[in-house]
N, C-alpha and C positions, 0 to 999 in steps of 0.2 A: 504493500500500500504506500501511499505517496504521505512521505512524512509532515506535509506541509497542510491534510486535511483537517481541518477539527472534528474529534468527537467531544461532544458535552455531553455532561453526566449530573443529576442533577439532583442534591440530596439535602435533607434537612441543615448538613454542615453547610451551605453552597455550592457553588458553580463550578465543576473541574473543566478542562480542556485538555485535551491531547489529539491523538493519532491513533487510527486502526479504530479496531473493531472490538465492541466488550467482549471476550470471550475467556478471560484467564483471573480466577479467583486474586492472584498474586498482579502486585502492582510493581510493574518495572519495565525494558526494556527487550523486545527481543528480537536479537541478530538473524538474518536471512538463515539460515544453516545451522542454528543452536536454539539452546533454551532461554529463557528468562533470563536477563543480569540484572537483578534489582541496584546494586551498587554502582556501575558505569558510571563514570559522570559523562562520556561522551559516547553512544552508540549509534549507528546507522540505524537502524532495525524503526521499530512503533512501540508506542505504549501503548499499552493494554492494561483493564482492571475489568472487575465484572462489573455489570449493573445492572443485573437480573432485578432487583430487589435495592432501589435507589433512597429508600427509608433506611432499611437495614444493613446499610454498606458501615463497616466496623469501625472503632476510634480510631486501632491501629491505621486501616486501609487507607479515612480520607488520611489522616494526621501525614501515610506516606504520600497520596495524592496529591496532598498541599504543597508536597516541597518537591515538586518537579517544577519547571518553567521551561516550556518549551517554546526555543527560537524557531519560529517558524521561516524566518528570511532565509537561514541558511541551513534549514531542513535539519538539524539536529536538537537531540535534545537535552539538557544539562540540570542532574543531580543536586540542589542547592544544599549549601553545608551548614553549619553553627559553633561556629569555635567556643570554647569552655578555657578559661581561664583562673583557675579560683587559686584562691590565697593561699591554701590547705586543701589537703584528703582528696589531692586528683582521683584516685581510683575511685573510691566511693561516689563524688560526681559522676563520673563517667557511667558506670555501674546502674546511679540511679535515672541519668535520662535515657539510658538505652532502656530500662526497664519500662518506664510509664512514657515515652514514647517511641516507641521501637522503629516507627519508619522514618524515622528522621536522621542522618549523618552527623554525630557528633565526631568534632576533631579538637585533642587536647595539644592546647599551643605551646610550642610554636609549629606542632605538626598543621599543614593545611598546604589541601591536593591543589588547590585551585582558589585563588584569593577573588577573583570573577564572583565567584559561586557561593560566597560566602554572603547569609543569609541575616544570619543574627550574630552579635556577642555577647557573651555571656559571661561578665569578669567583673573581679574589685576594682583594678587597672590594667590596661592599657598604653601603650605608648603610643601620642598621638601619630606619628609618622607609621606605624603599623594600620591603627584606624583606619587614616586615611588613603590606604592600598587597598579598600573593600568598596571598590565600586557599588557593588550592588547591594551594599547595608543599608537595610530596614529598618533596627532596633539597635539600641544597646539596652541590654538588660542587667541590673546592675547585683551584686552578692554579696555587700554591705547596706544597713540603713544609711551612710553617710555621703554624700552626691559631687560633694565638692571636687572630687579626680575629674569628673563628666563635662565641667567648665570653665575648662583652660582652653586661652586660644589655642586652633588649630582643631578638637576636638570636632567630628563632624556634624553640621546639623540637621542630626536625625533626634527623634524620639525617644531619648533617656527614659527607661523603667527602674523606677525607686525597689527596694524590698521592703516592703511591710509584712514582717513576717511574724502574724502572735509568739509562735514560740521563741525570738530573738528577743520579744518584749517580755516575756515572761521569764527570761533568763534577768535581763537587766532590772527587773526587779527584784528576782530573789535576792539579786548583789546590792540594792539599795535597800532593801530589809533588812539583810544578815546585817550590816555593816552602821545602820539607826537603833539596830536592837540593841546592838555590841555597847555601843556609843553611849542611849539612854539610860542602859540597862547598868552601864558600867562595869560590863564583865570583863574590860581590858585591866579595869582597877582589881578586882578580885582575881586575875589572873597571875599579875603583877603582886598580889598578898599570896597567893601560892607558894610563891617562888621565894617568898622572904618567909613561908610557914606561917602566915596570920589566917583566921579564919577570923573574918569582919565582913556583917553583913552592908551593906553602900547603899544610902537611901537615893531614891530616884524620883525623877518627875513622873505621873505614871500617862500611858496614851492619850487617855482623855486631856489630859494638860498639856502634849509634845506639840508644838506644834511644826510640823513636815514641809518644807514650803519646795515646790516642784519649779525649778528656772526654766522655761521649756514645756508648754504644755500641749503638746503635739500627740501622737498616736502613742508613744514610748513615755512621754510624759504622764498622758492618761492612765496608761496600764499600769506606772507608778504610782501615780494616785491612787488608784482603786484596792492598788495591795495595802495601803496605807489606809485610808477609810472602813474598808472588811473587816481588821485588826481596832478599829475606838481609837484613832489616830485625828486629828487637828489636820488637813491639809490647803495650804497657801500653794497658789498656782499665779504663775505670771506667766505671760504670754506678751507678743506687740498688737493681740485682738483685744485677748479676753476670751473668758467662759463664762458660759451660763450655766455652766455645773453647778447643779442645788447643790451636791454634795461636799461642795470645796468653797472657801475665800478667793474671789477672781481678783488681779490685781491685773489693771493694762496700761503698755506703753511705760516710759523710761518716766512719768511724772508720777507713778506708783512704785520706779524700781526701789525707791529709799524705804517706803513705807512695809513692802515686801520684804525686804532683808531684815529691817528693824523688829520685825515680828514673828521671824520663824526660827526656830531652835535649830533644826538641820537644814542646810540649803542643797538641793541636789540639782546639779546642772546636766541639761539632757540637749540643752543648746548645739546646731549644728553648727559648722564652720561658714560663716557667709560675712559679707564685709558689714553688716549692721552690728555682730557679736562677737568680733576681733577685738580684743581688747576691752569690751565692755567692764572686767570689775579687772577696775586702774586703784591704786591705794585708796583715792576718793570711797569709792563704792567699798572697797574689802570692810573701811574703817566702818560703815555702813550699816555691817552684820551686827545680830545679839551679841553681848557678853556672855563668852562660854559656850560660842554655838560652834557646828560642827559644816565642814563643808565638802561635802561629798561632787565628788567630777568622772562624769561616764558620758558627759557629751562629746568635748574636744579643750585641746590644752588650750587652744585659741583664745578660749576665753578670758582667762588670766592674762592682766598683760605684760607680766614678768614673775618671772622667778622670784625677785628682790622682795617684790610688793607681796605676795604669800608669805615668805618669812617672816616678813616684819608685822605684819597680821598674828602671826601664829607667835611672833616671839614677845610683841608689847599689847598683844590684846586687837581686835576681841576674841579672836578665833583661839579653840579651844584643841582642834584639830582637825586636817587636813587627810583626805579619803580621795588618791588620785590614783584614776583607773588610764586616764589620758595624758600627756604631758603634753609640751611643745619646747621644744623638739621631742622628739619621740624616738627610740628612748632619749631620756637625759642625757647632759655631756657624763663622760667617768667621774667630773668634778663637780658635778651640781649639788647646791647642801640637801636638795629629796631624800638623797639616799641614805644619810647621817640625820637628818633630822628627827629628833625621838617625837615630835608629835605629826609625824607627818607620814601616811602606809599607804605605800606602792602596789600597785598589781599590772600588769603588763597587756593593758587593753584587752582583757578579758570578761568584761562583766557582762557582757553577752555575744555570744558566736551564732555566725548564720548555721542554720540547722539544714542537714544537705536532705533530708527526708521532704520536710515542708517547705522551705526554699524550690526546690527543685517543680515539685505540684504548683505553685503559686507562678513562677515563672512558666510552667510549659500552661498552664490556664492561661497567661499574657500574652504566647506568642500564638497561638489559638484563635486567642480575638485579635488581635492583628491582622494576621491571615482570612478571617473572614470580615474584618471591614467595621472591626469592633473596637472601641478604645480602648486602650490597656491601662492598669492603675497600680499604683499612684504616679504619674509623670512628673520629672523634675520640670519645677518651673523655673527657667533660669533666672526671671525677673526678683525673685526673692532669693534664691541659692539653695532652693531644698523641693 
């Protein structure tokens, strides 16, 4: 058959196109002389799928249907790809989109057959000069909550896909729980009586009194709140909107940021990196915070706008101690005082990791609606930085 006919095929997924005639359960290519090559990226031969039965054509079958594109100017047809670049656990990536979508071509970078045919990315980062050798990009789809890699010049523009992934935010809360408990509870002090042999019990504020104030009241900010409110917790939220959360104190915009600070015991910053939040708490703002209060950081080091200006927080008041999951620079210099400072506890940007189970479903659902003409979510909005 002449590789240059259309057949459409036409199913509750939408509208396929190809070549030849339905007659092969399997969706792929086939050569004069041979069987099936569903992987080719370049064959002479037709495409073929059934479509007996245009309701019941399989996830698997469109999902491979989708990621054909066939040039018909010059009679051939080309295999579209999806490069995978994740931070950690290539295997298990790999593993898991071949499983929940099997007809699609993942290539783990810097492998990749045909930079042409490359369809989507799928990375933390990127180098823009790589980006920009994928002609035919659709998406970037992104494998951290944080966006800021995606808007540097030179980055292409196409359609940045954020992760909003529950279980990333249920990680990040357990880390601003454990670490409020620790705090209010005082059990770094009885830890500390441990180790000198005192058994003294440490009076404490109890939750109804604490109050939680959340910098950042976003989708990860929320899921903090809420761990915090479940538990007979106080929680203060500021945001540059506001909330209508019955269940929280809304504070909005920088003419509440003082009042915000002045009244919550723990402040947890869940702030992205964007140029309105660069340096936002300068010594002015530190000096700002409660007497005695606690300041927890899982958004970006950005935020602080020095090193200097923390210290001197933590060493002449008000700050009580300092919970930094983020730095800037990342890690610290070998000489920075973080790492010697006794009121000051490090962890290595961990307070929540994209999870490759639900990460991976939430993405292949995105590039899904893409393909049929659907918006994908949450999109980076460049105008704000998130």
């Amino acid at each position: 058959m002449d590789c240059g006919r259309d057949v459409v095929t036409n199913s509750r997924f939408g509208q396929f196109k190809g070549s030849g005639a339905a007659t092969d359960r399997r969706v792929g290519f086939h050569d004069d002389d041979g069987p099936a090559c569903p992987r080719k990226g370049y064959c002479g031969g037709e495409a073929v799928w059934s479509s007996a039965d245009n309701d019941g054509i399989g996830l698997s079958i469109w999902r491979h249907v989708l990621s054909v594109r066939l040039v018909r100017s010059v009679g051939y047809a080309v295999w579209m790809s999806i490069i995978v670049n994740p931070w950690g656990r290539p295997d298990e990536w790999m593993a898991e989109f071949g499983r929940i979508m099997p007809g699609d071509t993942f290539e783990l970078w810097p492998d990749c057959a045909d930079r042409a045919a490359v369809e989507f990315v799928v990375a933390w980062r990127m180098k823009r000069a790589d980006l920009a050798s994928f002609p035919s990009l659709r998406a970037i789809l992104s494998l951290g909550a944080g966006a800021e890699q995606w808007q540097n010049d030179g980055v292409p523009d196409v359609d940045v896909v954020r992760l909003a992934d529950p279980a990333l935010s249920d990680e990040m809360a357990t880390y601003a729980l454990h670490w409020v408990i620790r705090l209010q509870r005082h059990f770094d002090v009885m830890a500390a009586g441990q180790e000198a042999v005192k058994w003294e019990e440490v009076e404490y504020v109890q939750a109804s009194n604490y109050r939680v104030g959340i910098l950042g009241y976003g989708t990860i900010g929320q899921r903090v709140g809420r761990a915090f409110t479940d538990l007979g917790y106080r929680v203060n939220a500021w945001s540059r909107s506001g909330s209508d959360d019955p269940s929280i104190t809304s504070f909005r915009g920088l003419d509440e940021l003082e009042t915000f600070l002045a009244t919550s015991d723990a402040v947890i910053n869940v702030l992205p990196n964007t140029p309105a939040t660069r340096g936002l708490l300068d010594a002015e703002r530190l000096a700002q915070f409660a007497d005695g209060s606690v300041f927890i950081n899982i958004g970006r080091g950005s935020v602080l706008s020095s090193e200097a200006d923390l210290v001197a927080a933590l060493d002449d008041g008000p700050l009580r101690t300092a919970v930094l999951d983020v730095t800037e620079p990342e890690p610290p210099t070998a000489d920075s005082p973080l790492y010697r400072h006794g009121s000051v506890h490090l962890t290595p940007h961990i307070a929540g990791s994209t999870q490759v189970v639900t990460a991976a479903r939430l993405i292949a659902d995105n590039i899904g609606r893409i393909r049929v003409g659907e918006r994908p979510f949450p999109l980076l909005d460049r105008s704000l930085g998130y």
